[in-house]
N, C-alpha and C positions, 0 to 999 in steps of 0.2 A: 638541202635537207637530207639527214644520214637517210639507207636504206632500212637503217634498223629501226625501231620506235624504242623509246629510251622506256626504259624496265618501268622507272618510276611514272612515266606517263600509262601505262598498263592497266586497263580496267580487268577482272574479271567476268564472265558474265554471271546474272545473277542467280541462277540455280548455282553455281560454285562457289559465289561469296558464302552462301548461306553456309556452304559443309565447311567451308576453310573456319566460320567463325566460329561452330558447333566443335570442330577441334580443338580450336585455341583455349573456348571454356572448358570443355572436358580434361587438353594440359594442364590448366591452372589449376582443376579442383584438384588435380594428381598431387600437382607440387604442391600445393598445401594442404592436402590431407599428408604427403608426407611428411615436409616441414612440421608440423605440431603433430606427427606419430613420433616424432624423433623427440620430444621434449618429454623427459621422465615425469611431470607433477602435471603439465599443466595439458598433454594429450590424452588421456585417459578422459577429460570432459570435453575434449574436441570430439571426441568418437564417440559421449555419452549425445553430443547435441547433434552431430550426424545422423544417430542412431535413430533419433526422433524421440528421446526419452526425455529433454525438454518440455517438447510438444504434450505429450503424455503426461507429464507434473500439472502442466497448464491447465489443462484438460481437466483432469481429476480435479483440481481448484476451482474450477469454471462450474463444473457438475454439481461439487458440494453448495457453491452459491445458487445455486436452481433451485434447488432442493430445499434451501434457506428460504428464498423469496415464496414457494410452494407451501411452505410452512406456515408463511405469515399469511396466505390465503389470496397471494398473486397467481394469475392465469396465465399471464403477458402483457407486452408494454403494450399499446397502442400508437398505432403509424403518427398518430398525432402528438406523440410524446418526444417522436426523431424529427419531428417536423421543424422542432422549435431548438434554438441553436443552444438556448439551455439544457433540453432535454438530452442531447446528443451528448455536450461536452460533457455534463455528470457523468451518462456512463460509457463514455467513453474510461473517465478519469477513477470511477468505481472498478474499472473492467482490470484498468491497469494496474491498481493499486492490490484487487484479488489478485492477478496473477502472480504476483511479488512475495506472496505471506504465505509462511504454512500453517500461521496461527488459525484454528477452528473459531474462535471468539473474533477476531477480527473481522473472519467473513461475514459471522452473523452481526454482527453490527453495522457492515455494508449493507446488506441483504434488507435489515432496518433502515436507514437511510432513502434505501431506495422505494421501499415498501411506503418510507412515509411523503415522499415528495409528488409520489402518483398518485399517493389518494387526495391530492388538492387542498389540504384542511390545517395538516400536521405544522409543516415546515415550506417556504419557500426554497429558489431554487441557491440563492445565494446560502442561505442560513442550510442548506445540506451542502456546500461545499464547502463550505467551512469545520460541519463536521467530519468529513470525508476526510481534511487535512489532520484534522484531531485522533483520526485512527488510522489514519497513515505513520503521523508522527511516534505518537506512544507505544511503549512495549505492552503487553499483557501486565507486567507485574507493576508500572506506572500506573494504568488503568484500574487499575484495584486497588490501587493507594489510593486515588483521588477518588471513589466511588466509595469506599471506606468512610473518607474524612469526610466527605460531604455527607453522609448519610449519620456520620457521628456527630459533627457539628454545624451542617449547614453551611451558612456565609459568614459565621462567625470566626474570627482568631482567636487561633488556640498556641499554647504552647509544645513543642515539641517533644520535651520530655516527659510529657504528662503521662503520669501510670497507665492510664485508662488506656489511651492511644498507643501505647507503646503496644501492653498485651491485646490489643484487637489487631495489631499489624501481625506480631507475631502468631496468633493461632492462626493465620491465615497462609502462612509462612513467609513472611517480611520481616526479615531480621531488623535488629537495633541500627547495626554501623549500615544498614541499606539504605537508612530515610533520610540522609540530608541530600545524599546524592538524587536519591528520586525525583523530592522536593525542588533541586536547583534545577533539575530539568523539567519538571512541572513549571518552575517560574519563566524557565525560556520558553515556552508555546502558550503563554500567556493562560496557565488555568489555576496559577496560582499568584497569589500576593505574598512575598516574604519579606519582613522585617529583619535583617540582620542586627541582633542585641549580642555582641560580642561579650560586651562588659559583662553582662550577667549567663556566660556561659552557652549560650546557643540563637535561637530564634524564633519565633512567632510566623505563625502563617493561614491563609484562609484560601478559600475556593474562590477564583470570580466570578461574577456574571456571565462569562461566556460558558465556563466550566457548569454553572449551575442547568444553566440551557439545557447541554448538550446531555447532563446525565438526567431531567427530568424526562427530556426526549424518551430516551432510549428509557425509562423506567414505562413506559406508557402502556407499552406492547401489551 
């Protein structure tokens, strides 16, 4: 057997493991906090998320939902609300979706959601995560098209170019050439029904039943 012990058989002891590792992480954060200082576009939000101003976006979003659910005349959740694995995953999955949006409307509509699932009475726990997907998915200015129609014609079809609908979209400021595209993506999250009638120049469309749900919900408050 050599006199020497071969390098790679070498332990450390362990008060030195620890500081050799504590270096290694501290090199890495070096080289890439360099690495993406070097990059013209896309360093300047490596330094904004270093900086903790992430955090801080988060935060301020997180705050204004407090505020919302305070509004609607919640205290706090109750231990018994994390107990239950639906209770957790909603807001777990509300928490996530706030932290994402800088829409104001959004959050209060989370903040409703949440507000209506804990008073026991409103909505089960399925039927608020499903809305939770419905204000995840849509923009503001979707959401007001289809809160619009429903509120103009209910679950009935209507035509598209109808005078009436047209100027209730625009005073609200929904332009003309804005509604079919709206509409087809209202028809992809299933809250609308569209008839494509080519021959006769456009299309017909209506609100569904899930759509109907989800905006009487939310009118209740």
């Amino acid at each position: 057997m050599s006199e020497f012990q071969d390098i790679s058989e070498y332990q450390l002891p362990q008060e030195y493991q620890e500081k050799v590792r504590e270096f290694k992480q501290a090199q890495a954060k070096i080289t890439l906090d360099g690495f993406f200082g070097s990059l013209p576009i896309v360093g300047p939000f490596w330094s904004a998320y270093r900086s903790g101003m992430f955090e801080f976006i988060v935060a301020e979003r997180f705050s204004k939902f407090d505020c919302e659910l305070k509004t609607l005349g919640m205290s706090a959740l109750t231990p018994e609300f994390f107990k239950r694995d639906e209770g957790f995953d909603l807001i777990t999955k509300v928490l996530q979706q706030v932290s994402r949006t800088r829409s104001e409307e959004k959050i209060k509509r989370f903040a409703r959601i949440v507000q209506g699932v804990t008073s026991g009475e409103e909505i089960d726990f399925e039927q608020a995560e499903t809305f939770v997907d419905i204000i995840a998915e849509t923009s503001d200015e979707e959401m007001l098209y289809l809160a619009l129609t429903y509120k103009q014609y209910g679950m009935k079809d209507f035509w598209i170019n109808e005078e009436s609908h047209i100027n209730t979209m625009e005073s609200r400021g929904i332009m003309r050439g804005r509604h079919k595209y709206i509409v087809k993506r209202l028809e992809s999250y299933g809250l609308m029904i569209v008839e494509d009638m080519a021959a006769a120049g456009g299309f017909s469309h209506e609100c569904t039943e899930v759509a109907a749900e989800f905006l009487d919900f939310m009118e209740k408050q």
